[in-house]
C-alpha positions in Angstrom: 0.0 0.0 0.0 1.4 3.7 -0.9 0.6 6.8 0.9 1.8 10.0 -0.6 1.1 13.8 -1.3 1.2 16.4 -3.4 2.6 18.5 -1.4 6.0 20.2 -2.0 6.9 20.5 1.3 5.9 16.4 2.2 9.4 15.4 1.6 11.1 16.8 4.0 8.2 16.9 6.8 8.1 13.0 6.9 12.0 12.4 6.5 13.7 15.4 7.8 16.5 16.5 6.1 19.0 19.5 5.7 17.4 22.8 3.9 19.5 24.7 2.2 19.1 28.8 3.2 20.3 31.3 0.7 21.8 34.8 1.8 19.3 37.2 1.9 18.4 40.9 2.9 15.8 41.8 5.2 14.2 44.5 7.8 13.6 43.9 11.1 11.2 46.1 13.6 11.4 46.3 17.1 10.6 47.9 20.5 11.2 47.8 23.8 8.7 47.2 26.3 9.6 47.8 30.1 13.0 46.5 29.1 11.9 43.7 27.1 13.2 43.5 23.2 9.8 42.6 21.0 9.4 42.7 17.6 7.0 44.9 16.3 4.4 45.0 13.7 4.3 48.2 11.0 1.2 49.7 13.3 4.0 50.3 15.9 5.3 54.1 15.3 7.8 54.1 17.6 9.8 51.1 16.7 13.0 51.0 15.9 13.9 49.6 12.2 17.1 48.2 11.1 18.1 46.2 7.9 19.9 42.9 7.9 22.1 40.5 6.1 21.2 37.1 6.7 24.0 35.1 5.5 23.7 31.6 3.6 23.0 28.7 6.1 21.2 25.0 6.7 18.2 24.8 8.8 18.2 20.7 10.1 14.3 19.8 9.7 13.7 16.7 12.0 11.5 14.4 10.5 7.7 15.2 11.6 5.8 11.6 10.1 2.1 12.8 8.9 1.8 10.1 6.5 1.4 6.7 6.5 -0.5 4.3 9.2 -0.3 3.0 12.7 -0.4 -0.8 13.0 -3.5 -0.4 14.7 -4.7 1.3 11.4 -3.1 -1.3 9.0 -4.6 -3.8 11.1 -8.2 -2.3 11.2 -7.8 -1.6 7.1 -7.2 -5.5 6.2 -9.9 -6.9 8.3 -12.5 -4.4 6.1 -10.9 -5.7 3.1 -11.2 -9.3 4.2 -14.7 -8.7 5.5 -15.3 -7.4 2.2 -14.1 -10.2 0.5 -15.7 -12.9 2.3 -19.2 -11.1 1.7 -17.9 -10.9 -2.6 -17.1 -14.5 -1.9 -20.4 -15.4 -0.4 -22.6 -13.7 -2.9 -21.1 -16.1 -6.2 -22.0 -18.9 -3.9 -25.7 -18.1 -3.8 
């Protein structure tokens, strides 16, 4: 039995894997709130904005399984097939 998806991201989700992060540019907002650093959202006026280089890098994905079936559900899926074809079988009989 297969289970798959279309999905481009299903790859790495079930298996994990190393993703590969280009360098890239980008802005960061934040403020500080009774000494507290939080990032900040464009409806904040008062926050402070700064650009960044975010240099080339791997992010490690463990694997997160979301396919495929328990044994409880492999187990529960073949006794509905059988079940179904005993009932086939039956029905030529009569």
């Amino acid at each position: 039995m297969a289970v798959s998806t279309n999905a481009k991201y299903g790859a790495i989700h079930q298996f994990g894997g190393k993703i590969d992060q280009p360098e890239r540019a980008t802005i960061v907002r934040y403020r500080s709130v009774a000494g507290t650093v939080l990032f900040a959202g464009k409806k904040h006026k008062t926050a402070t904005v700064r650009a960044l280089a975010i240099p080339a890098h791997k992010v490690k994905m463990p694997a997160r399984l979301y396919l495929g079936l328990s044994a409880a559900d492999d187990a529960e899926i073949r006794e509905i097939i059988r079940e179904w074809v005993m009932e086939r079988s039956l029905e030529r009989l009569v």
